[in-house]
Structures are given as C-alpha cells and as structure tokens.
C-alpha positions in Angstrom: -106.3 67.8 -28.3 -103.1 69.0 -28.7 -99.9 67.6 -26.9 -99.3 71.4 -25.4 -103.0 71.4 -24.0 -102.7 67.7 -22.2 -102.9 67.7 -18.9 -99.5 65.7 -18.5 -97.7 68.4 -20.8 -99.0 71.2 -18.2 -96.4 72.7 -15.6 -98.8 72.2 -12.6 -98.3 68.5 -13.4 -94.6 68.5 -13.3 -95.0 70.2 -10.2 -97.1 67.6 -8.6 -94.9 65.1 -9.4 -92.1 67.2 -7.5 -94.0 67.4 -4.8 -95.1 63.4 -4.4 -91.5 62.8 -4.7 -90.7 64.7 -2.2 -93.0 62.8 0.2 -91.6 59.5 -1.2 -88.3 60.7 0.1 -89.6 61.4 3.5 -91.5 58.1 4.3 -91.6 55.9 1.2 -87.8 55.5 0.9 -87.4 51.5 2.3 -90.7 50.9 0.4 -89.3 52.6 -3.4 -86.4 50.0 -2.7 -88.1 46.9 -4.6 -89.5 49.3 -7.6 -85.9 50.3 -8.2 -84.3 47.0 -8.1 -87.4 45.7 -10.6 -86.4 48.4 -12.9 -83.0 47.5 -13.0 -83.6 44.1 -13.5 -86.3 43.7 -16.2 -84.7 46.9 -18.2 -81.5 45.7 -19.9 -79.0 47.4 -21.5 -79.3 50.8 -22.9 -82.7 52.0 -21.6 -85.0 54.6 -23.2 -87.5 55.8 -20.6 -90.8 57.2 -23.0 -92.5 58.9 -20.6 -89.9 60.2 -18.4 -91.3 62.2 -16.1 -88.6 64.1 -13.9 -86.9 61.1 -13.5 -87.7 58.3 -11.1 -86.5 55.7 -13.3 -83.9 57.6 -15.0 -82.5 57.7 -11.6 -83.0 54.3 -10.8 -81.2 53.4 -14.2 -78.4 55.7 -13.6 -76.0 56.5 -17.0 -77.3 53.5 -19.1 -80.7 55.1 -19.6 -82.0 58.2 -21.6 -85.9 59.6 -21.0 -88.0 61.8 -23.2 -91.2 63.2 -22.4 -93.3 65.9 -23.7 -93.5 68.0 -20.5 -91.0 70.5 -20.9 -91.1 71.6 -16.6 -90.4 67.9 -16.3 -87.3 67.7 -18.4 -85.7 70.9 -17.0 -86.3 69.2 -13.5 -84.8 65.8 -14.7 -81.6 67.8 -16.6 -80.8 69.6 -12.7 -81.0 66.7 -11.5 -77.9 65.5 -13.6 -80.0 62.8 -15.5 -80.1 62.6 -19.6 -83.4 63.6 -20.4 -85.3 65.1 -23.7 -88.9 66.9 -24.9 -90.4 64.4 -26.8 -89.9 67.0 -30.2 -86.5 67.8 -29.8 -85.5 63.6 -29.5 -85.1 62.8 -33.2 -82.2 65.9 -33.7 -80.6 65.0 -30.7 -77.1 63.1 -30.4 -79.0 60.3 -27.9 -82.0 59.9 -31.2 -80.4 56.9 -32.7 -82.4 54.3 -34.8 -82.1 51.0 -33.6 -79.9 52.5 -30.5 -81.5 51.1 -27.4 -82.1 47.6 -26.0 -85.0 48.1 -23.8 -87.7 50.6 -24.4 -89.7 51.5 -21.2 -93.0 53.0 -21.5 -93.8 53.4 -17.4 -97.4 54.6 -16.4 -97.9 57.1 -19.7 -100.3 54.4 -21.5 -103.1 55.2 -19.4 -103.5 58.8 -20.0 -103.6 57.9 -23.7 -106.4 57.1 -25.9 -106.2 54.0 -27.6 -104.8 55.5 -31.1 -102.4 58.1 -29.2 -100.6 55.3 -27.6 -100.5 53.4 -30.2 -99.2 56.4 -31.8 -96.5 56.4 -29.3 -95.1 53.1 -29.1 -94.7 53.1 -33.3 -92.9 56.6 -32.7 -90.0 55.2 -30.3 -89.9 51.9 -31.7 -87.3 52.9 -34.6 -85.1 54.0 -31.5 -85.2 50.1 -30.1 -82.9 47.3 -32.1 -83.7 44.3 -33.6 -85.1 41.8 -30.6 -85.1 44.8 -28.3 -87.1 44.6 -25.5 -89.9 46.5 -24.6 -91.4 47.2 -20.9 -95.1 47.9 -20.4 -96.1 49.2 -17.3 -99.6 50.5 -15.9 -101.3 50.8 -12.4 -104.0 48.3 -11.4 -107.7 49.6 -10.0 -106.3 51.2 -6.9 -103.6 53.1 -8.5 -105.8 53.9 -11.5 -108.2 55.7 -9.4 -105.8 58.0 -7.9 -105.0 60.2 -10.5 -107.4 62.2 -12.5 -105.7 62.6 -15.3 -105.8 58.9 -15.7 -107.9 58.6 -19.4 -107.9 54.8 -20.0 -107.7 51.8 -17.6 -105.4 48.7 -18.9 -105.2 45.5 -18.0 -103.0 42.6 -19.2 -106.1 42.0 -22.4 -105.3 45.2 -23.3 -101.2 45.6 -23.2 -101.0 42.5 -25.4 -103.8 44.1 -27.9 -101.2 47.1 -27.6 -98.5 44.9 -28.6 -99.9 42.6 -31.3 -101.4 45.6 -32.7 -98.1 47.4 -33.1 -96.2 44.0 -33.9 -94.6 43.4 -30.8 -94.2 39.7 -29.1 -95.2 39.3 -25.5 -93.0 37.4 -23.6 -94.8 37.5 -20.2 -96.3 39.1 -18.2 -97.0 39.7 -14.5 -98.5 41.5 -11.0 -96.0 43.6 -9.0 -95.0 43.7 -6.7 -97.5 41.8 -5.1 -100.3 39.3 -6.8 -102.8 40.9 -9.0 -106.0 40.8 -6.3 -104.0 43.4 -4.2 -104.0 45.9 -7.0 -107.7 46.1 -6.4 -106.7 48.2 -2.5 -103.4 48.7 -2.7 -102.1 51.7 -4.9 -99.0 51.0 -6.1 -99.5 47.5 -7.4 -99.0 47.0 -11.6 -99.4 45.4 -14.8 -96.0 44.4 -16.6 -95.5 43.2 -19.6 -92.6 42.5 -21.1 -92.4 42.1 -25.2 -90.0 42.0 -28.0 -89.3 43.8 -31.2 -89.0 40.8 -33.9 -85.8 41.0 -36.2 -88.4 41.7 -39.0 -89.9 44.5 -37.4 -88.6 47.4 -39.6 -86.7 49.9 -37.7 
C-alpha cells in the first residue's frame, strides 16, 4: 500500500481528528490536563513529534518541539495553528531535518496503524534525527482505546514495544500504564502503554 493510499494520509482523517478535538475542547478540557503535563515531562529537550497529527502534542510542547507526519490536511491544520510542523517527505530538506538534532523522539499512537516492518521502518527513518543517548517515547492505546478506531491495524502491548526497540537497537528504560494502572485500559479508552528507551552512543546516527 502506498503511504498516499493509507488511511491516516487521507483528508477525511485529518478532518476527524479536527472534529474530536473540537469535542475535547468543549468537555474534555480538565481531563486533557494530565496528558499534557505527561508529555512535558517525559519528553525532554528538543522534541520531534513522528506522527504529528494536527498538533496535540506539538501544542502541548510549545516552541521546543517540531512534528512531521505524512498527512498533508494535517500539517496545513497544524501550520495555522502557529505550530512547526512537516510532511514526512519534505523533513530531510527542511532547515528543522538535522542529524543527531533532537533529544527526545516521540512516536504517539502511529505504531498501531503500522505493520510490523512499516514501523519498524519508521523508527530507523527518524532515528538519524535523535543524538547520541537521545530518548525515545513510545506510546500506544490499551484494549479499550484500540477498539475505537478502525484504522487501528496492529494492537501493542509492552512485549511488543520492547521487540520494537531491541529490534531497531534501542534500550528500554521503563515502562508503564497511564494514566491509570494497566487493568483500566481494558474499559477505559484513553488509558496507554509507554515506553521510554534510549538511543546508545554507538547507535550510528
């Protein structure tokens, strides 16, 4: 399948992400508050946000954080809304595409519309652009959260994100449920897998 064809890289799915933001902002604003002090917490540094989206995190991040994704209604929505975002095959030429130019690398519920070898296709693409004993961010929705989006290809669980990293040379650090204990992910939506890992000093940039 080709990235253009995916259904994340469709319009109609930019749109739907509009729209559920939209609703966050009208009832879910007290509940978004621990998500965005998570982010800025376990992201340090200068952030690249794989995945982007139109730009949750970005926004939570503020000017320390640049996103890339390959949904091009995304990004324009992310640029008006004054955040530093790029598609995914403009990145490399860009100004913000440096090697070994970010300390955290955060990869935010993208994994699991991926097949196995795509994101492990990813994470080798956008490690160059992390430095030496960088730190990368894994994050992916439990059973609930899983199930509520049909473009959803691939459910993974803690097993699988340290497969993900060992596989792509990456040193998990730890791991955890949020933001409440993993038996709640089974009913409540917006509970996740995180797992946080480093980029070794050998790992070649």
């Amino acid at each position: 399948m080709s990235e253009a064809a995916e259904p994340t890289a469709r319009p109609e799915y930019a749109f739907r992400l509009v729209k559920q933001s939209r609703a966050r902002g009208k009832w879910l604003v007290p509940v978004q508050a621990p998500y965005r002090a998570h982010i800025r917490r376990v992201c340090q540094g200068s952030v690249l946000d794989v995945g982007c989206g139109i730009g949750r995190n970005l926004e939570h991040l503020g000017r320390r954080a640049v996103g890339v994704d390959h949904n091009a209604a995304s990004v324009q929505v992310a640029r008006r809304r004054g955040l530093r975002a790029h598609l995914s095959a403009e990145f490399a030429d860009s100004t913000e595409g440096r090697s070994a130019g970010y300390d955290t690398l955060l990869v935010a519920h993208v994994l699991e519309h991926l097949s196995e070898a795509d994101g492990h296709g990813l994470l080798n693409t956008y490690l160059p652009y992390l430095r030496p004993a960088g730190r990368v961010v894994l994050i992916c929705p439990q059973e609930r959260g899983y199930g509520s989006d049909p473009t959803h290809a691939r459910f993974l669980g803690f097993e699988n994100l340290a497969q993900l990293c060992q596989s792509t040379g990456l040193l998990v650090r730890r791991h955890y449920s949020f933001p409440f204990p993993r038996p709640v992910g089974r009913v409540f939506t917006h509970n996740e897998f995180v797992v946080v890992a480093a980029k070794p000093h050998a790992l070649l940039a």
